[in-house]
N, C-alpha and C positions, 0 to 999 in steps of 0.2 A: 714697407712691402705690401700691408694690405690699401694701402693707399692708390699702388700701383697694379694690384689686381681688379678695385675696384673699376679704374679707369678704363684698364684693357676690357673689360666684362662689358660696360657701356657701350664703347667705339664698337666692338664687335655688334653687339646688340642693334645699334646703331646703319649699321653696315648693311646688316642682315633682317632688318626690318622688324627686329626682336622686343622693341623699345615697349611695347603696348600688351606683351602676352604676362598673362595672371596663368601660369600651369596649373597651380594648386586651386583655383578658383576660389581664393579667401575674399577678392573684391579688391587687392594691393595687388600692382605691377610687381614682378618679377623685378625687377631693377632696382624697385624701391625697398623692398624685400633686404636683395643682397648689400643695399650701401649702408640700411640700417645693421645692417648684421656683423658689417665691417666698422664702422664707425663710433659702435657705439662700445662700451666695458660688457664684459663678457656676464651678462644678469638678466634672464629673463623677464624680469619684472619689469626693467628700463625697456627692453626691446619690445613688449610689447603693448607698454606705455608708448612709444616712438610709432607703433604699427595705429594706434586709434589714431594719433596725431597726423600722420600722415594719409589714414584712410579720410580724413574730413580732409585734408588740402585736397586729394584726389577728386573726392566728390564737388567740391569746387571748381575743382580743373576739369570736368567732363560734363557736366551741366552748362545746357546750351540758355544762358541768362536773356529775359527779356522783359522790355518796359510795361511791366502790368503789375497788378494788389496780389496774386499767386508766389509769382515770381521775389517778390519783394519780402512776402511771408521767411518763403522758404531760405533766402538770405539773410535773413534774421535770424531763423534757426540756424542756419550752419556757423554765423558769425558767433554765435552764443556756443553753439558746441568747437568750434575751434579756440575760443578765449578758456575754455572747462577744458579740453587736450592738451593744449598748452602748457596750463599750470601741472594739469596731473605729470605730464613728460619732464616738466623741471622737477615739482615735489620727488620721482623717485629717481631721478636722474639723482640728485642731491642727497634724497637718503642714503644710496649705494655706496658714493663717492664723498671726497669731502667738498666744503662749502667754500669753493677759495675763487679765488678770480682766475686762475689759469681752468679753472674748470669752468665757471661760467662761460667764458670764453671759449673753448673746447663744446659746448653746448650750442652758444647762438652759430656757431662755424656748422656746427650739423645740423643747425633747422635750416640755417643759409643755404647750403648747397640740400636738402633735403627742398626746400623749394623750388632755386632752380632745376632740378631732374624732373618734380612732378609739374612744372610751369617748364616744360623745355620747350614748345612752339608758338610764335607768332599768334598764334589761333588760340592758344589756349592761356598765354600771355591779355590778348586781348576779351579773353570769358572772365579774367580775374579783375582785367577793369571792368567789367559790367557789373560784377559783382559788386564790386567796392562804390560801381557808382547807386547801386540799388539802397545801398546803405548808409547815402550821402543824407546828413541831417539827424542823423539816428545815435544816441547816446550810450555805448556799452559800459558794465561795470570790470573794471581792470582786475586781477584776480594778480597782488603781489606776494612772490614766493619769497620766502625766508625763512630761516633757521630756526624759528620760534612754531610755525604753521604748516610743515610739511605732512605731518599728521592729518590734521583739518583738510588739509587739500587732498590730498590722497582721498581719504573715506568718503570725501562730500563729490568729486570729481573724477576718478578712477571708476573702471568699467572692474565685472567684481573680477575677469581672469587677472589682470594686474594686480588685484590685491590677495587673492590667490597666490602668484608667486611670489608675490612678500614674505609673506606670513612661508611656504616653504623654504625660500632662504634663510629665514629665519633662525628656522628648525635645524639647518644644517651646521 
């Protein structure tokens, strides 16, 4: 059911030219907002673990990329802070839930379509190849989540409101 709300939310969005409004002005689409809210186990701490991760695709997706030493910097930095989103999104993704493969799975299915929404045009399809070609030659350090290190990732790569609602879940 909420699979099928999500959708209908889109297409209307879609429809109605709705696709690109931020109401709350937090810097996240509305859209991206409501799929992370549906998608995700009902835990603040993941959901707003899922909101950095997706706030750095976004800014990816709207940054108009170009062949210069600026341009290439600032590719660098986002590819570093989306490799650090990432982990942080799986670390408490994993905390909350258990560590099994239909959850992994359940996981890479909502960064999947959590890309496709924020990469939904032609145009902006095309800013993610510039990106990636800005960072063609360039050696990042892979940041692997497991059941030993989610602690470590968390504290080292979480922004502090994510570890914030931790630590109140916790509590609860």
């Amino acid at each position: 059911m909420k699979k099928i709300l999500f959708f209908v939310f889109c297409f209307v969005g879609l429809v109605f030219g709705q696709e690109e409004r931020d109401k709350n002005n937090n810097g996240l689409r509305d859209d991206v907002e409501v799929y992370l809210s549906y998608a995700i186990p009902p835990y603040n701490s993941i959901l707003f673990a899922g909101f950095d991760y997706a706030f750095v695709l976004q800014k990816i997706s709207e940054t108009k990329w170009k062949k210069n030493d600026q341009f290439k910097i600032l590719a660098q930095y986002y590819a570093k802070r989306y490799i650090e989103k990432s982990a942080c999104f799986d670390a408490v993704y994993f905390k909350k839930v258990d560590f099994t493969y239909e959850n992994r799975e359940k996981l890479r299915d909502i960064k999947t379509t959590l890309k496709a929404l924020i990469f939904d045009s032609v145009e902006k399809s095309k800013r993610f190849a510039k990106f990636n070609g800005l960072l063609s030659g360039n050696v990042f350090k892979v940041i692997v989540v497991n059941r030993d290190n989610l602690d470590k990732i968390i504290s080292k790569y979480c922004s502090k409101e994510v570890k914030n609602y931790l630590k109140s879940e916790e509590l609860q």
